[in-house]
N, C-alpha and C positions, 0 to 999 in steps of 0.2 A: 504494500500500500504506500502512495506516496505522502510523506509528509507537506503540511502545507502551511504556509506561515499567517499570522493573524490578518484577516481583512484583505489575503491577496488570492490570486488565484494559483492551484495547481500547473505541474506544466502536463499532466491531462486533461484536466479541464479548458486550460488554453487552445489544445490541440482539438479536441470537440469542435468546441466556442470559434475554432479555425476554417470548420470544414464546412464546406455548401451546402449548408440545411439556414431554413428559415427561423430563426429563433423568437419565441412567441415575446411579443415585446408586454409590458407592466399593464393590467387592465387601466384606462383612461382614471375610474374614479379613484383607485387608490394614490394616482401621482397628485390630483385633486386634494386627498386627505393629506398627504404629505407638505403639500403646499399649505394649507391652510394652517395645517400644526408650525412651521415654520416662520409663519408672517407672527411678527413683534405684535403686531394687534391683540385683538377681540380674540384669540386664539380657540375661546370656547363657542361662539358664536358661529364663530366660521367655519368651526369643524360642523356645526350641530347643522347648518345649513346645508355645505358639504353633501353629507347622511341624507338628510331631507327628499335632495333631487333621486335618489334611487330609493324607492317605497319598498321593496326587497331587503334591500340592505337595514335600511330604515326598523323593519319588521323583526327579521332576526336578531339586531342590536338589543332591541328592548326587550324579546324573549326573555334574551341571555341576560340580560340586568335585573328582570325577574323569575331567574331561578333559582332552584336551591343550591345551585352553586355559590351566588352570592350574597343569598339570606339577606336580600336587603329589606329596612322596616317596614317600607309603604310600596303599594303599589305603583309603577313607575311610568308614566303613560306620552312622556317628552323625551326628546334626546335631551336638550340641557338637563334634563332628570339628572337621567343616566351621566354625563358627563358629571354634575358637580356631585352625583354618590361615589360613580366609582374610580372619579379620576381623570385627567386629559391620558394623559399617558396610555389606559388601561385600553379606555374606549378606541384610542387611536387602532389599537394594534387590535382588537375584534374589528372591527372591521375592517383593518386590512387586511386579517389574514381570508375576512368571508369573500371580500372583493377578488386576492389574488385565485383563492381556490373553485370558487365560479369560474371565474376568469380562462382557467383551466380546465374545466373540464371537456375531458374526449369524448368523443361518440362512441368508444367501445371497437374500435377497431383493431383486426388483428390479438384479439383476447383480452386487453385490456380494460379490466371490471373498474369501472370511475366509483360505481357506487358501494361494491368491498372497501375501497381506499377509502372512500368518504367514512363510513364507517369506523376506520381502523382512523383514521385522522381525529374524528370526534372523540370516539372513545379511550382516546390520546390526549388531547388538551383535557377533561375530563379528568384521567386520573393524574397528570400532572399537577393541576390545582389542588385535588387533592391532599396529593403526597405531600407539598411543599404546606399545604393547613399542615399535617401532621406533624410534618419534621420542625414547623417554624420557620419557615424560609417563604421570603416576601419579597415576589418581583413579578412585577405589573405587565411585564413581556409573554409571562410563562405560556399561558393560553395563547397566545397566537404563535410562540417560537413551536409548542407541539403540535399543533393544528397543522404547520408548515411544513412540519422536520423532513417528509419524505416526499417535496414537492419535486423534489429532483426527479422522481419515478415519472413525474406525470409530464415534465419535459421533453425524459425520455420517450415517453411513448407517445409524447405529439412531432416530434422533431426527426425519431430514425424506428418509427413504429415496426416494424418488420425485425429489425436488429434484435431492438427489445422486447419483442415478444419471444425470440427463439433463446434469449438469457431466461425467462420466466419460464419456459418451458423443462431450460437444462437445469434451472432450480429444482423442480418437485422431484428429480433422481438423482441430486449431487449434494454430496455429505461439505459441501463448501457455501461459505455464507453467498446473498445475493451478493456483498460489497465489493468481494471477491471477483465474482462474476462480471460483474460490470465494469471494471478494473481493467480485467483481461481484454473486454472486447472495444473496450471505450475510451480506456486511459484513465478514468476518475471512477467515483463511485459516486450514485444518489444524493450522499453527505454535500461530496464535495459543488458536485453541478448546482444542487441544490440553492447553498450557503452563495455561491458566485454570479447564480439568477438573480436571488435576491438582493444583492449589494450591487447589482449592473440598476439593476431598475430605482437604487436608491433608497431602499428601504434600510431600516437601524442598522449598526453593525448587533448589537445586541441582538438582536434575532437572527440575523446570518451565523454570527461563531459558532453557537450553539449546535445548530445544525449541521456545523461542518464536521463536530466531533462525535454525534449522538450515538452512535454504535460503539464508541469505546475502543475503536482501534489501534488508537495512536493518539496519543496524551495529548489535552489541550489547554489553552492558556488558565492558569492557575484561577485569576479574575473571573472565569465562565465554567469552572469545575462546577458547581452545586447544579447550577442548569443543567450542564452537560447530563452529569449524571441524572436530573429527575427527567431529563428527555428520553434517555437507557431506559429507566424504568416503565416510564410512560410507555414506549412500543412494546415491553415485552407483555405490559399488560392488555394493551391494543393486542398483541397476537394471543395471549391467550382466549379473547373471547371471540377474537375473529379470524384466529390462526391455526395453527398444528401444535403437535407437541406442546399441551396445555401441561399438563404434568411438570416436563422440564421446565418448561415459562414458571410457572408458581413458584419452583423448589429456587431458580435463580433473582425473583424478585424477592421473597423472605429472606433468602442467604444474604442480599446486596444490604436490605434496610434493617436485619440487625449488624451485619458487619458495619456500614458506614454510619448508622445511625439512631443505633441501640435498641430499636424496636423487637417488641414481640412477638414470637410465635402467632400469639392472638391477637394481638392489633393487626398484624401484619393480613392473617386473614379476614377481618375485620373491612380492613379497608378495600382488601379485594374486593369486598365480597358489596360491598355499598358504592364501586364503581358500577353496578353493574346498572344499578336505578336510577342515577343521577344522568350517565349516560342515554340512556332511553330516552330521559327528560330531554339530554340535548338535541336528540338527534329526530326529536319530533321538531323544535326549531328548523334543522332545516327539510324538515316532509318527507323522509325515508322511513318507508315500513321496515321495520325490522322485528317486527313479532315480539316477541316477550325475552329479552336477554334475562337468563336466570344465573342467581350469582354462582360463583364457580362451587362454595361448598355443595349449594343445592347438586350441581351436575355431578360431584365427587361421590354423594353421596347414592343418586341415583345409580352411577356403575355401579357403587358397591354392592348396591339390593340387586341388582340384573346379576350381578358376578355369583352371587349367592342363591340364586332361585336357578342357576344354571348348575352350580355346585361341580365349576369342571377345577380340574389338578392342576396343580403348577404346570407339568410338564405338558400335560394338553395346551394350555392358556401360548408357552412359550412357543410349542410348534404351529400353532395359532396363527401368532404375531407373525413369525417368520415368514407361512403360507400369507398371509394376508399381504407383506411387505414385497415378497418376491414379485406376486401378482400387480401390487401397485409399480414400482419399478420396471415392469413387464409393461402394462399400457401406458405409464411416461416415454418410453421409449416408441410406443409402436405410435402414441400420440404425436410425438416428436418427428417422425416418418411422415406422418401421413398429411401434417403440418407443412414439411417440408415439399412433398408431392404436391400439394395444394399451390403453395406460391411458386412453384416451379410452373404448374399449370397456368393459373394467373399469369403468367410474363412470358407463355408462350402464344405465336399465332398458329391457329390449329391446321393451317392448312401446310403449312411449310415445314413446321416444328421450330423454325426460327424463334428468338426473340420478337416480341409485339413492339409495335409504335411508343405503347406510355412506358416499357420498362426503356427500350433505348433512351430516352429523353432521361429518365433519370438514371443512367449510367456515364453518359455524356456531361449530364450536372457533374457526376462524381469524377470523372475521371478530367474534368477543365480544371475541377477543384485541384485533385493529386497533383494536375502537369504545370499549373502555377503555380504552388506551394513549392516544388523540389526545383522548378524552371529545368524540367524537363520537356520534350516536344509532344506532339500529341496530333495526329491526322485524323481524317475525316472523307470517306468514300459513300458518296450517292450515286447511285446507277440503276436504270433501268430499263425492261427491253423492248429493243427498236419496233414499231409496225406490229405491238403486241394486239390491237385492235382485230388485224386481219388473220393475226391464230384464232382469237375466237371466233370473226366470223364466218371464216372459211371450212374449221375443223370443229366447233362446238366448245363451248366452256368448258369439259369436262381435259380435253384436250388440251386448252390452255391455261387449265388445274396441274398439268401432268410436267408441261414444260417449266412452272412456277415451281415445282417443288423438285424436277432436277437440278433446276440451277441453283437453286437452294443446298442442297447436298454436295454441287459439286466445290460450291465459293466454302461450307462451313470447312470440307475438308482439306482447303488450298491453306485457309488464314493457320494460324498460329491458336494454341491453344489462351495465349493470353487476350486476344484479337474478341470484339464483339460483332458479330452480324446478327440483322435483324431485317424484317419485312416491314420497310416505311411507312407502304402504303397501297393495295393495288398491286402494279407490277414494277414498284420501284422498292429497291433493297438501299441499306445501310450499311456499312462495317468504321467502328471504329478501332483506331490503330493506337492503343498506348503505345508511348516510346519509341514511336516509328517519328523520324524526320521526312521530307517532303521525297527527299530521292528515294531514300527506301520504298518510300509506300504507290511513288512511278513505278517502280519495278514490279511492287508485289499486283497494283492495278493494270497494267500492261498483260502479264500475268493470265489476272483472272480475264479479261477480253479477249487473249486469242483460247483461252479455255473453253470461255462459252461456246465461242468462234465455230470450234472443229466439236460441239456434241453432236450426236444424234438422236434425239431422243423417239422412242416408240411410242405412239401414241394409239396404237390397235385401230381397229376398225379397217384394218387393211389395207390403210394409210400411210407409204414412205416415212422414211421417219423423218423429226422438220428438223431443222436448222434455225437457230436466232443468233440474233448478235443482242451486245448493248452497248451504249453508252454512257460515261464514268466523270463524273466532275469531282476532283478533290482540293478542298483547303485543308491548309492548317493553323496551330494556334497559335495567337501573335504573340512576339514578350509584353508583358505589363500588361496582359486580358485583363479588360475591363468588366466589370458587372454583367454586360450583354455578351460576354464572350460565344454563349450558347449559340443567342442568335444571329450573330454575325458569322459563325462558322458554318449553318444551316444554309443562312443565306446567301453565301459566297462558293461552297459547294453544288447549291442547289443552282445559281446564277451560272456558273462552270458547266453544270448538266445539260443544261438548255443551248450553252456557246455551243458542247459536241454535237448534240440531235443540229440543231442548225447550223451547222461545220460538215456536214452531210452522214451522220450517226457512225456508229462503232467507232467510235474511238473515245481519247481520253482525254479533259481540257481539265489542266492546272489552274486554281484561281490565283493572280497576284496580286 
């Protein structure tokens, strides 16, 4: 895991934060709330205004002002209420964390459950204020820094949703944490993406640090230890009630709050177990059914009677677990397969087996991104075939299905295995060329045109076999690509296609 210095960013997380993905910018009303907490003024006035214009936000606020979270005397029915009970500060950051985490929310693509998270976020801020009543620890960030802690996830899964789905996936059969995981494929972890979204967009440092350390990987500034840790405790009691390994969850929340904080055995259950109400309470604020969360002794208690009215043996129970875990283990994998078969499917065109139209677009994104970043070269081949109108209407569509998918076959097997070809459009193909410079990729296109040149393809019906040509326009990518790199190289390729057909076809035109 990479170490990361207070307030700054990692250098995986740079390297993310580097690469051609659109990164979700600060919902409008929380740079609004930021602003108004900021102005020397009427600071409570203008937040409570602020609040006002969004009737959602508005609503939720004052929930959360009258729950039994905050036991306040009277009913509270204003924002200034709520501001002069529970604080500028406090309110600030409830609603910012409700604004950023709306803000956020996915449509569920690609596996990605917004409304588990949501859940597991509530019932996180939740036992956070908690813990911090119990221990005596006062800080006005706390709810919104756990509400946040794992906003990095949900970054992830708007920014490289496909990536992150297949880490969520190698979770459920890898004895290694997600932080781990994400590490590996990403450079950073959740913590750290997290912690660097929210200090880009301006939000406290006070709520970012926090976040950056909350899994306990790698010690953090002395000044944000008590948080740190109640953010530790707060997810593991979020995954007990919304997670696996409930058992282990419990045994390492009791062990953490009497070792750091001398609590008991029975408080420690105690407060598990009154997370579990309060939560409910909050999570009707924001309109999620979640049935009846029952506190964990109640569920502890229920195995026990099922485990007894079953009356099986140790050694049963154990070969049990094992049968059950194999089996699980068994469909994460075949899940993982079939997953895999699925987006393979998705991003091919079915008539060729080529690559489709939308994944070349986003391979092209990625691969301007890599040939800028390292200022490497990068080419670009459009080509398609000459007089293809008069295959179909002389020989029948099916015919000119047949010629479309040899030439297909013949270009995937010429390129390079690191080389992308794809079906444009119709009867115009694509290939692009990592690492290839402009002569090379003359060569390799020259190439494929006298290839096509000499096929013959059979086309049955007792029909000679036909012969096509095509022609090939290639650009490549300039130094210093700008922003529209994409589509100037589309464009300049595709302008190059047009110079060959009107140059009198089959052959190949360079753009300069």
């Amino acid at each position: 895991m990479i170490n990361s210095s207070e307030g700054h960013a990692t250098v995986g997380v740079e390297k993310f934060l580097g690469t051609e993905i659109r990164l979700p910018t600060a919902p409008a009303i929380a740079a609004r709330i930021l602003d108004a907490v900021r102005d020397d003024g009427d600071s409570y006035r203008a937040l409570a205004a602020v609040i006002a214009t969004d009737p959602a936000l508005a609503a939720r606020l004052l929930s959360v002002a009258n729950s039994s979270l905050y036991a306040v005397p009277s009913q509270i029915t204003r924002i200034e209420q709520a501001i002069a009970l529970l604080g500028l500060n406090l309110v600030k950051n409830i609603a910012l964390s409700f604004a950023v985490v709306r803000g956020l929310e996915t449509n569920g693509q690609f596996g990605f459950d917004f409304t588990r998270f949501l859940k597991r976020a509530v019932t996180g801020a939740v036992a956070a204020e908690m813990i911090a009543n119990q221990i005596g620890h006062s800080n006005e960030d706390l709810f919104a820094c756990a509400l946040l802690q794992d906003v990095g996830m949900l970054v992830f899964a708007l920014v490289a949703p496909e990536d992150y789905a297949r880490v969520l996936e190698e979770e459920a059969s890898s004895p290694e944490p997600l932080c781990v995981l994400e590490a590996r494929r990403f450079g950073c972890d959740h913590q750290e993406l997290g912690a660097e979204i929210l200090r880009r967009w301006g939000l406290p440092e006070s709520l970012a640090e926090p976040i950056r350390h909350h899994h306990r990987l790698a010690p953090g500034p002395d000044s944000r230890q008590v948080a740190i840790n109640l953010l530790y405790l707060a997810d593991r009691v979020a995954s007990l009630y919304h997670g696996f390994h409930s058992a282990e969850r419990a045994m390492q929340i009791k062990d953490f709050l009497a070792e750091h904080y001398g609590q008991t055995q029975q408080s420690s259950d105690e407060l598990i177990d009154a997370v579990a109400s309060r939560a409910q309470e909050m999570l009707a604020v924001y309109e999620i059914e979640t049935g009846t969360i029952k506190p964990y002794s109640q569920l502890l208690q229920e195995a026990n009677d099922e485990l007894g009215r079953l009356n099986l043996s140790y050694e049963q129970l154990v070969m049990e677990l094992k049968q059950a875990q194999a089996r699980t283990e068994q469909l994460a994998a075949e899940l993982g397969e079939a997953n895999s078969r699925l987006r393979e499917l998705v991003s091919r065109d079915g008539l060729t087996g080529l690559y489709n139209h939308r994944h070349f677009q986003e391979m092209l994104r990625k691969e301007i991104g890599e040939a800028s970043r390292y200022a490497r070269p990068l080419t670009l081949i459009l080509f398609d075939v000459d007089f293809f109108k008069k295959v179909n209407d002389g020989h029948g569509h099916p015919a000119g299905d047949t010629v479309l998918k040899r030439i297909a076959r013949y270009v995937a097997e010429t390129v390079r295995s690191s080389d992308l070809v794809a079906r444009y459009g119709g009867e115009e193909f694509a290939i692009i060329l990592p690492e290839t410079d402009a002569r090379d990729a003359v060569v390799l296109a020259e190439r494929i045109r006298r290839g096509i040149e000499t096929l013959e393809v059979d086309v049955g019906n007792h029909s000679p076999p036909l012969r096509v040509t095509v022609s090939l326009g290639l650009s490549g990518l300039k130094p210093g690509a700008s922003e529209h790199a994409q589509d100037e190289m589309l464009e300049a390729a595709d302008k190059a296609l047009y110079a060959a057909k009107g140059g009198g076809r089959n052959r190949l035109v360079v753009a300069r």
